[in-house]
C-alpha positions in Angstrom: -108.6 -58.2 13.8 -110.9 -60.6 12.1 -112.1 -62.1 15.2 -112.9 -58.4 16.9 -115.2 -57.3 13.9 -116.9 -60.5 14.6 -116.8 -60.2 18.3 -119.0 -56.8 17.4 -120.8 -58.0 15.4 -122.0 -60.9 17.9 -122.1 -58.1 20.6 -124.5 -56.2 18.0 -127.0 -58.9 17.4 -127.4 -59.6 20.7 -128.6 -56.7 21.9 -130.5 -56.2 19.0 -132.2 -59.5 19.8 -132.5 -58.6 23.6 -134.5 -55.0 22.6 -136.7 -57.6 20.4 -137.5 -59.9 23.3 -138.2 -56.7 25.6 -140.9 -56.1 23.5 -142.5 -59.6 23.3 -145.1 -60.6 25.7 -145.7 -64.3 27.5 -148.9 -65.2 29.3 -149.3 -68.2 31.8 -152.7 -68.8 32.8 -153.7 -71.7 36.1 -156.5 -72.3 38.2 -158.4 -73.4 35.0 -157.9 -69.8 33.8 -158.6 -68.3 37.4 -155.4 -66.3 37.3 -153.5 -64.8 34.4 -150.3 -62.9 34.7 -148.5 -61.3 31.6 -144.9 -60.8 31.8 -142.0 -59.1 29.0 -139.4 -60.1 27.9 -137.9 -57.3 30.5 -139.2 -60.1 33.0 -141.6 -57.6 34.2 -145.1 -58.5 35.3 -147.2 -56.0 33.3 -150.7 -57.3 33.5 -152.5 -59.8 36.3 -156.1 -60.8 35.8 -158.0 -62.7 38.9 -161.4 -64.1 37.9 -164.1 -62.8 40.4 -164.8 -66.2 41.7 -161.8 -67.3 42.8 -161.5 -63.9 45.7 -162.6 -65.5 48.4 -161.9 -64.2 52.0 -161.7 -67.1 53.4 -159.5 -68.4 51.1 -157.3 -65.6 50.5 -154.1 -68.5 50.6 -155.5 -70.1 47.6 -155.6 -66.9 45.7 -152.2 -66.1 46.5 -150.9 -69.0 45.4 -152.4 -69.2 41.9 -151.2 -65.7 41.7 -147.2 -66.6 42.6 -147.7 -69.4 40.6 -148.9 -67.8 37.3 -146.0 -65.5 37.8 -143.6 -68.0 38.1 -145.0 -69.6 35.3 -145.0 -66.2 33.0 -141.1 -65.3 34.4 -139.9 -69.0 32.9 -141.4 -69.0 30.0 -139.8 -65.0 29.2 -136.6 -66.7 30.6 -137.0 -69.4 28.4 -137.9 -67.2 25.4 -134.7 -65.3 25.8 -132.8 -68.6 26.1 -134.1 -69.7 22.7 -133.6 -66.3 21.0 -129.8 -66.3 22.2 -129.3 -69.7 21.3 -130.8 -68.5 17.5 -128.0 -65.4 17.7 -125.3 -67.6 18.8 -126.3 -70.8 16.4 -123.0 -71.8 14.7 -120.3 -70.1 17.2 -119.6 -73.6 18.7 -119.9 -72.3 22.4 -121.1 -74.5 25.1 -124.9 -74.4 25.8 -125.6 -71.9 28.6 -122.3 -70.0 28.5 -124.2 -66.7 26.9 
């Protein structure tokens, strides 16, 4: 019975924690600040910014890949906030890392 309440518990804080994290924000910025994408802790891109100088037409490859890459960049580092947060929740449980 013991081991249920604290099964609930566990089940509690995480989702607590994940509804915290929803709400947090991470920004990756490359091209020397050319491209900056905002993503939540949703992992849901919810701002992009391109500096002016960096549309060019005749380049439009470039721009598309500072733009993946920025979001790439914002999507690991919300993964890797959630990872931390868990790992914070489940501190002391003696689970395996990576198995929440």
């Amino acid at each position: 019975m013991n081991m249920l309440k604290q099964a609930q518990k566990m089940q509690e804080k995480i989702a607590r924690m994940q509804e915290e994290v929803a709400n947090k924000t991470c920004e990756a910025t490359v091209g020397g600040g050319m491209v900056s994408v905002v993503a939540n802790g949703k992992n849901e891109i919810i701002s992009i910014k391109i500096a002016p100088e960096v549309v060019d037409p005749d380049d439009i490859d470039m721009l598309q890949d500072l733009v993946i890459s920025a979001i790439n960049e914002a999507l690991r580092k919300t993964t890797a906030l959630m990872a931390e947060e868990m790992q914070k929740v489940t501190k002391g449980l003696g689970l395996p890392p990576g198995l929440i």
